[in-house]
C-alpha positions as CSV (number, residue, x, y, z in Angstrom):
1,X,139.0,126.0,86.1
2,X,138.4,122.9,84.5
3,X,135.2,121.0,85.3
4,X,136.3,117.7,87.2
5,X,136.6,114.4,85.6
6,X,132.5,111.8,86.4
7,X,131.5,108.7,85.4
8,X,129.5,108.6,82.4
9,X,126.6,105.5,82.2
10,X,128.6,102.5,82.4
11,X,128.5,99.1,81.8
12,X,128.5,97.0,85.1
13,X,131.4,95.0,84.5
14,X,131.9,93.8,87.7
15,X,128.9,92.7,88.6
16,X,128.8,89.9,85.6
17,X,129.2,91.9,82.2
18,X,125.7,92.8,82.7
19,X,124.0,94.0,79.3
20,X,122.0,96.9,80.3
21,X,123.7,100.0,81.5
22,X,123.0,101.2,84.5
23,X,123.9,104.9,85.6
24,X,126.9,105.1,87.9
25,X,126.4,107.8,91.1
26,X,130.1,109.1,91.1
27,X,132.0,109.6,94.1
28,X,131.9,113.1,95.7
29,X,134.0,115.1,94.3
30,X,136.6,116.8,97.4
31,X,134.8,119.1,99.9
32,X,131.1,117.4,98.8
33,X,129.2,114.8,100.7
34,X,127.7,112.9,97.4
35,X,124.2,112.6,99.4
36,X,121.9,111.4,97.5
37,X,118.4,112.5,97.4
38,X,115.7,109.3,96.6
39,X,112.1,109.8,95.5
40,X,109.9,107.0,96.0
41,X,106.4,105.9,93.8
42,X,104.0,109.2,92.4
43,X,101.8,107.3,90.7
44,X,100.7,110.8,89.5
45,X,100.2,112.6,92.3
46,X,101.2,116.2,91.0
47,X,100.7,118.3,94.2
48,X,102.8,116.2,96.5
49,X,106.2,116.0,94.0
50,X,105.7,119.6,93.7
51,X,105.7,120.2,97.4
52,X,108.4,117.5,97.8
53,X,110.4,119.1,95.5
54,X,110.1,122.7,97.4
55,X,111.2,120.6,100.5
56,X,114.2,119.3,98.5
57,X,115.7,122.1,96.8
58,X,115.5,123.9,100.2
59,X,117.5,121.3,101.6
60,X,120.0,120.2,98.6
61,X,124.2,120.6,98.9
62,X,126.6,121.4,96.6
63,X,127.6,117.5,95.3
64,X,124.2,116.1,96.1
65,X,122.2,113.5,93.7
66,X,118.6,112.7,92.6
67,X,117.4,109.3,92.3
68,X,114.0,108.8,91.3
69,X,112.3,105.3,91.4
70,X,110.1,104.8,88.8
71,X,106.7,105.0,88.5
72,X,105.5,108.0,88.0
73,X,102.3,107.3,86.0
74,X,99.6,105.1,87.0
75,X,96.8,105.2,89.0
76,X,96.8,109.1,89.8
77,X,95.3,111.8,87.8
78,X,98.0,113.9,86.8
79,X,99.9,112.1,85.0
80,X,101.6,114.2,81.9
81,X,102.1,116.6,84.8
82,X,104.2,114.3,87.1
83,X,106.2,114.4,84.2
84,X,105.7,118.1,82.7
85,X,107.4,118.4,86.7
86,X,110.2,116.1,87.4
87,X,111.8,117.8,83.5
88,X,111.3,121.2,85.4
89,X,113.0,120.1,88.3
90,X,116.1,118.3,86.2
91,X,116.8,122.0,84.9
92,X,116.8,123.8,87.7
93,X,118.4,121.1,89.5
94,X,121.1,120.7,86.5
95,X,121.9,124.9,86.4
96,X,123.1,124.8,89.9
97,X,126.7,125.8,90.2
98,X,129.4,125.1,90.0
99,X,129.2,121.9,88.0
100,X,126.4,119.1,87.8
101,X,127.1,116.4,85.9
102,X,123.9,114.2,83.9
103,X,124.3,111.2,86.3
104,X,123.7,112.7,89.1
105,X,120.1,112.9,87.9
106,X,119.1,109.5,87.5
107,X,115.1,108.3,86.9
108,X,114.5,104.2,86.6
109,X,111.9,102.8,85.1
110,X,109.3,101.4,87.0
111,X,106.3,98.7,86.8
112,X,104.2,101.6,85.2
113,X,106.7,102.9,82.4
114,X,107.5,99.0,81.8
115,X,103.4,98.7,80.8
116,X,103.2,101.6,79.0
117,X,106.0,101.1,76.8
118,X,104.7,97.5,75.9
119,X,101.4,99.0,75.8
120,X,103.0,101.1,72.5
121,X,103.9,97.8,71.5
122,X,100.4,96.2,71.8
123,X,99.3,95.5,68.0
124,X,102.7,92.5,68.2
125,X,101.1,90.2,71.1
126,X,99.7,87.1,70.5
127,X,97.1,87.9,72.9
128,X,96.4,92.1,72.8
129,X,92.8,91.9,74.8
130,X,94.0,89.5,77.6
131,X,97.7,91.9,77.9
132,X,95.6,95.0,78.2
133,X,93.2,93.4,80.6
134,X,96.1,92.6,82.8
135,X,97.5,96.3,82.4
136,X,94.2,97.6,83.3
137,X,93.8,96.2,86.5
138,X,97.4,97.4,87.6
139,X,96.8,101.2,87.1
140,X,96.9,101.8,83.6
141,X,93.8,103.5,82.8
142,X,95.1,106.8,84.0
143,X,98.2,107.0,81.8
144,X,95.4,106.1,79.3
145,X,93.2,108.7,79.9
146,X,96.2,111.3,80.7
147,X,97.1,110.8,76.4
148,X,93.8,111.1,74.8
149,X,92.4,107.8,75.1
150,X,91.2,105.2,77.5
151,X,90.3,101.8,78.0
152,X,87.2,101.7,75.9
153,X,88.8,102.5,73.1
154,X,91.6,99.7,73.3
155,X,88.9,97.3,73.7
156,X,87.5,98.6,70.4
157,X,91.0,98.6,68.5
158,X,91.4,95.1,69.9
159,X,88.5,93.5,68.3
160,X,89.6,95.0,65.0
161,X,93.1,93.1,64.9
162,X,96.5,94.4,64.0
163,X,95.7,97.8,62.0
164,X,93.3,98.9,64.4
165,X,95.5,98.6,67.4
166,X,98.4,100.1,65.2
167,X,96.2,103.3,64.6
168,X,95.2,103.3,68.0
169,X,99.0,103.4,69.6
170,X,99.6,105.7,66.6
171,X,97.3,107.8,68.3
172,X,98.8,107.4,71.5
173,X,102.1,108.6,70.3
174,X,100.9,111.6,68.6
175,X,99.9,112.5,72.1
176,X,103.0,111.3,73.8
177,X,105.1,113.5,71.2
178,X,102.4,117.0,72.0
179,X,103.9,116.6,75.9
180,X,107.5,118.5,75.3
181,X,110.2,116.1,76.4
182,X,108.0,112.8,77.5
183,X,108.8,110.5,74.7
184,X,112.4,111.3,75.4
185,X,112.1,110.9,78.9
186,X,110.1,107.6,78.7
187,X,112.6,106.1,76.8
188,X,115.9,106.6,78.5
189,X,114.8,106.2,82.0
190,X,117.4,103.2,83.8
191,X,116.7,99.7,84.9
192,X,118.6,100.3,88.1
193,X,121.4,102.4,89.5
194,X,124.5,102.1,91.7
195,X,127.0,104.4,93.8
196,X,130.6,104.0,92.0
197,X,132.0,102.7,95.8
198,X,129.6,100.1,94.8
199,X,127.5,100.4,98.5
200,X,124.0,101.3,97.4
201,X,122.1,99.6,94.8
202,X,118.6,101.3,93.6
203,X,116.0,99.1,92.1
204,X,112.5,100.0,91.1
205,X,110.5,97.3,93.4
206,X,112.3,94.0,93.2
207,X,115.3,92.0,93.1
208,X,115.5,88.3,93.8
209,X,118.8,87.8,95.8
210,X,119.6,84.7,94.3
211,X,120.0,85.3,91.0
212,X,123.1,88.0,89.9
213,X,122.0,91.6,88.1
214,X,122.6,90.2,85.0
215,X,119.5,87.1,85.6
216,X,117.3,90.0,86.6
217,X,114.9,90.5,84.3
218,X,111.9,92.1,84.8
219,X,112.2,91.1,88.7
220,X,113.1,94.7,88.9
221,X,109.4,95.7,88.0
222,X,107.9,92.3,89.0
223,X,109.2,90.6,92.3
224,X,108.1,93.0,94.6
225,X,107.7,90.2,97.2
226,X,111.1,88.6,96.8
227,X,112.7,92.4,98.5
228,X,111.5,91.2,101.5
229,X,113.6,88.3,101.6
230,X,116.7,90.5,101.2
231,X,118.4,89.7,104.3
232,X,122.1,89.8,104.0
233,X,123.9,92.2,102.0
234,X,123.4,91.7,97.8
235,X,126.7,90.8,95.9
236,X,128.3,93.4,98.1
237,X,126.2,96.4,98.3
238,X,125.4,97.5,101.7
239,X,122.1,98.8,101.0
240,X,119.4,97.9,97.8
241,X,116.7,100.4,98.0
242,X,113.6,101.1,96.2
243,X,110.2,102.7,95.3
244,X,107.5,100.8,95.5
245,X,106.1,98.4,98.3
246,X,102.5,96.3,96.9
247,X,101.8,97.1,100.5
248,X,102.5,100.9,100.4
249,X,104.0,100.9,104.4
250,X,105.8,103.8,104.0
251,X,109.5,104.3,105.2
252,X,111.0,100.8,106.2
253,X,114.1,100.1,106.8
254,X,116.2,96.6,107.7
255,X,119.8,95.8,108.3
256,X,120.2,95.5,104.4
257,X,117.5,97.3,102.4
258,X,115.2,100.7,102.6
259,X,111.7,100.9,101.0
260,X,110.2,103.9,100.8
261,X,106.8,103.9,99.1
262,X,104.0,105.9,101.3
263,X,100.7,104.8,98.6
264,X,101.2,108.4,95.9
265,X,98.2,108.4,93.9
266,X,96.2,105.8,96.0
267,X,95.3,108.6,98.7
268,X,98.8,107.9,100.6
269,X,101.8,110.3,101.0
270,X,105.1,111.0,99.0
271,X,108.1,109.6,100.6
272,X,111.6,111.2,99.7
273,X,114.8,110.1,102.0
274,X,118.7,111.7,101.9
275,X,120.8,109.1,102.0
276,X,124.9,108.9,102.7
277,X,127.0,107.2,100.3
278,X,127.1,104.6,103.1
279,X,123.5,104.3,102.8
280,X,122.7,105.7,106.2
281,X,119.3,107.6,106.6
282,X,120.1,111.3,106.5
283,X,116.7,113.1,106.0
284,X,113.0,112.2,105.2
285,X,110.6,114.4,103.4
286,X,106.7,113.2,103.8
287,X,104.3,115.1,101.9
């Protein structure tokens, strides 16, 4: 039997010819629900994605999705592992019968990836000490520390200009390449993703409701705040949800939004929620 016809990653046309593409959750397929499983922030907490995972793959359907929202380095210890971890997971996850398509595994970027990628990038700012100062003291030092190096010595490539902080990230890639499948995985993850019925909207932290996807920017990574303001439903969608609340409160949930970010890797649990293409609550996993 022929496999069925998905959605590929696809331009949002109809949400202002935005320029990014944005992964597309297809519609279930007939005789499948299309939940959609949604992990909030690690942060590098190995132990509690492993256990969430167990809890998930207990409880998955045929037709279900994963949805992962972003940061997964930072501030925890385990870093590479996180990572080592969600690739495990994608396999088994992608060899279940009868047919899972690549979209319905879907990881955004979050405030974490966004630093570490411009931390790769470092040797081209105008001002390198000041950008890793302010990189530092959002949870950086652990994704340092988890690829060979740490904040000492990016202080010390710093004060020797441009070739220094090119070997250093040089370095820093070597690493990133010795970790099977992270350099690939780091560079593909999504800015945001959507359900094809166009009812659920997944962001990383932030959106600012007044301005359309396509004005977003980084308020994705950087507008945490402006979620809360959310209070009527976003250029349709019935539900924006994300991963990571500055306040780490755990699961809330409002007429128009879900935030589910429980403080991974700051001592505070790992949050992961089953939602209905209608973005009702249909399970919660707390580890």
């Amino acid at each position: 039997m022929a496999a069925p016809s998905h959605s590929t990653t696809t331009q949002v046309r109809s949400r202002g010819n935005v320029d990014q593409f944005y992964p597309i959750l297809r519609k279930p397929v007939p005789g499948s629900e299309g939940r959609i499983w949604t992990v909030g922030a690690i942060h590098g907490e190995i132990y509690k994605l492993e256990m969430l995972h167990d809890a998930i793959a207990a409880r998955l359907r045929p037709g279900d999705c994963m949805v992962y929202l972003g940061n997964y380095m930072g501030y925890g210890n385990d870093v590479t592992e996180v990572l080592t971890e969600i690739l495990r997971f994608r396999c088994w996850f992608m060899a279940r019968p009868p047919f899972v398509h690549e979209d319905d595994f879907v990881m955004l970027r979050g405030a974490q990836e966004e630093m570490f990628q411009k931390l790769l990038q470092i040797q081209f700012a105008a001002r390198p000490q000041d950008l890793l100062d302010w990189m530092l003291r959002r949870g950086l030092e652990s994704t340092l520390l988890a690829y060979g190096t740490d904040a000492a010595a990016g202080y010390k490539a710093a004060k020797e200009g441009t070739l220094g902080l090119t070997y250093w990230t040089t370095d820093i890639r070597r690493q990133l390449k010795a970790h099977a499948g992270h350099e690939i995985l780091i560079t593909k993850l999504k800015r945001a993703a959507y359900t094809e019925e166009e009812s659920i909207l997944f962001v990383a932290a932030g959106l600012d409701n007044t301005k359309p996807l396509q004005g977003q920017a980084d308020a994705l990574w950087w507008a945490p705040r402006c979620f809360e303001h959310i209070d009527q439903p976003y250029r349709g969608f019935r539900k924006v949800v994300r991963g990571y609340d500055p306040d780490h409160r755990g699961l809330v949930e409002t007429d128009c939004t879900i935030s589910i970010d429980g403080g991974a890797g700051r001592g505070g649990t790992l949050i992961g929620v089953c939602l209905s293409r209608d973005g009702s609550l249909e399970d919660i996993v707390t580890v």
